[in-house]
C-alpha positions in Angstrom: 114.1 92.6 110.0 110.9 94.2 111.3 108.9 93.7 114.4 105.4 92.3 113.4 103.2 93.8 116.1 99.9 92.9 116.6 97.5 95.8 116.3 94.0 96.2 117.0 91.3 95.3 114.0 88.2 96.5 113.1 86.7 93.2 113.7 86.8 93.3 117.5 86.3 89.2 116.9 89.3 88.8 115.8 92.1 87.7 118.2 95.0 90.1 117.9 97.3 88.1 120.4 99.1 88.8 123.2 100.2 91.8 124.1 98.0 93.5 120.9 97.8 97.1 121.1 94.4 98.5 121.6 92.6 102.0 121.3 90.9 101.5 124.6 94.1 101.0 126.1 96.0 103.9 128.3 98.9 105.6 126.2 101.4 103.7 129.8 99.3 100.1 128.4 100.3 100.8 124.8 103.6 102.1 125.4 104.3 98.7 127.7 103.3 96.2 125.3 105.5 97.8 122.4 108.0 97.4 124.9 107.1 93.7 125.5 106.6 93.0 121.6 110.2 94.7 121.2 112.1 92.6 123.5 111.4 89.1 122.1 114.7 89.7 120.1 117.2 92.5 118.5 118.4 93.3 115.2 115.4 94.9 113.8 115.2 98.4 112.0 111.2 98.9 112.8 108.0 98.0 113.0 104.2 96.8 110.8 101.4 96.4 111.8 99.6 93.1 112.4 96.2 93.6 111.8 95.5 97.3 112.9 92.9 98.5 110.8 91.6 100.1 113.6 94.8 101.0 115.6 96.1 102.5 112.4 93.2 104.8 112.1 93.6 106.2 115.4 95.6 109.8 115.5 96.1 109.3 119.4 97.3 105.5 119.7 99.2 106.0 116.6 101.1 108.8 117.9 101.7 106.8 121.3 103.7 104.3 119.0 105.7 106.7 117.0 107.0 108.3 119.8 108.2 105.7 121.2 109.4 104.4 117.7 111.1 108.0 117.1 113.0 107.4 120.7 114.4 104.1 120.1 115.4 105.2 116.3 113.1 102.8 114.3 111.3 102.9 111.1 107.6 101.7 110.9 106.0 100.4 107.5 102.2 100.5 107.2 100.7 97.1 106.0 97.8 99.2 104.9 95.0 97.3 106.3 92.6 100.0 105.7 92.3 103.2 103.6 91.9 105.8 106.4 95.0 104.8 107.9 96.9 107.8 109.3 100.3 105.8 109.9 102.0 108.0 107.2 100.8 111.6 109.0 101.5 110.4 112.4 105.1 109.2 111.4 105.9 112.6 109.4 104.2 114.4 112.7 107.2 112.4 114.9 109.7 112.5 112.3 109.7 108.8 112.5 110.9 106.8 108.9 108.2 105.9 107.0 107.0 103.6 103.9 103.8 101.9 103.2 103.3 98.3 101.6 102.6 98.9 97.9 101.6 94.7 97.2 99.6 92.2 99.3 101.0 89.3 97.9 98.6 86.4 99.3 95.5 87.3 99.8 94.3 85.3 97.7 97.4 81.8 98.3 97.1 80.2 95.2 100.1 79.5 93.5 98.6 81.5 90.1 97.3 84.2 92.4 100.7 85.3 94.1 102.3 85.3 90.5 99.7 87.4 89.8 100.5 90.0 92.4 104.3 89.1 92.0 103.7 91.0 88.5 102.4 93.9 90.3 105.2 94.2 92.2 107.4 94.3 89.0 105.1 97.0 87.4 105.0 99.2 90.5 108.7 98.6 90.7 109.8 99.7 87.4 106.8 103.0 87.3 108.3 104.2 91.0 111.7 102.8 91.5 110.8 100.9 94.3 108.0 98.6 95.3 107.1 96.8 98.7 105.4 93.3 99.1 104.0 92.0 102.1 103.0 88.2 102.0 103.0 85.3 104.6 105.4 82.1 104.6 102.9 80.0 103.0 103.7 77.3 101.0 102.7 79.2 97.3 104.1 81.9 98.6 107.3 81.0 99.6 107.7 78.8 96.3 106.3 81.8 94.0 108.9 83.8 95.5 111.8 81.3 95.0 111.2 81.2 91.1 110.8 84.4 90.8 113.6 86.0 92.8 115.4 83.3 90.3 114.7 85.7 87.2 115.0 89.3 88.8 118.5 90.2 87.7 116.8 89.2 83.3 114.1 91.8 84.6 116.6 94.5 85.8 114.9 94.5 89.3 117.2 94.2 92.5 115.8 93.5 95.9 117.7 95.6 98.6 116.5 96.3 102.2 113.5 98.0 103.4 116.0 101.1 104.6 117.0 101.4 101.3 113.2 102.0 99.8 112.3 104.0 103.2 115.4 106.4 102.2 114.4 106.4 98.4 110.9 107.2 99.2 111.7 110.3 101.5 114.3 111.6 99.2 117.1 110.2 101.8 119.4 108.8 98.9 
């Protein structure tokens, strides 16, 4: 499991949530409403970003979160919300495990539309090894996934956990 945390967007009209992390925020602000967003529950191996686009292109904030992400031994994957992130230079500055969401699955939630994406997935899969999909528990989503996690083993794909692909990605296995 990961940690969704809500990050601060670009569109300042959007409402990130409670306890969202801001770039106007002090690094003591930021740092206390990881720690809120962490304590809701346990079990987790890191963190994404909710949102972010403009959290995730912020140096400063960004290395706020690793830090703290570095001292509590978590992972963080970037949803890639925007191409200027800076997640993967900020995590490699802290040392901090890193991997960055290869497929947005539902965009677009039409049942032909997640298929469509569920192909990507496949294609990045077999080209790099590994592959991540982000999507959302709605309704075409969660049935595209069902029938198609159905036919992986015919397709010589095998879902393992997220600290599997961080480790393949940095070389770790």
């Amino acid at each position: 499991m990961i940690v969704h945390v809500p990050m601060e967007p670009v569109n300042t009209k959007i409402d990130m949530g409670p306890n969202g992390l801001a770039t106007t925020q002090a690094k003591e602000e930021v740092v206390r409403r990881l720690d809120w967003d962490l304590a809701r529950f346990d079990g987790y191996v890191g963190i994404n970003n909710h949102m972010g686009s403009r959290f995730t292109g912020d140096a400063q904030a960004m290395g706020w979160v690793m830090g703290e992400l570095k001292a509590r031994g978590l992972m963080f994957l970037d949803s890639r919300t925007i191409a200027t992130t800076i997640a993967a230079k900020a995590a490699a500055a802290d040392g901090v495990p890193f991997a960055e969401r290869d497929v947005f699955l539902d965009d677009d939630e039409t049942a032909t539309a997640v298929d469509q994406r569920l192909k990507e997935v496949e294609a990045i899969a077999k080209k790099k090894g590994t592959a991540i999909a982000i999507g959302h528990p709605h309704d075409a989503t969660i049935a595209a996934l069902t029938s198609w996690i159905g036919g992986l083993p015919q397709k010589g794909i095998v879902l393992v956990p997220l600290t599997q692909v961080v480790k393949a990605r940095l070389g770790l296995s």
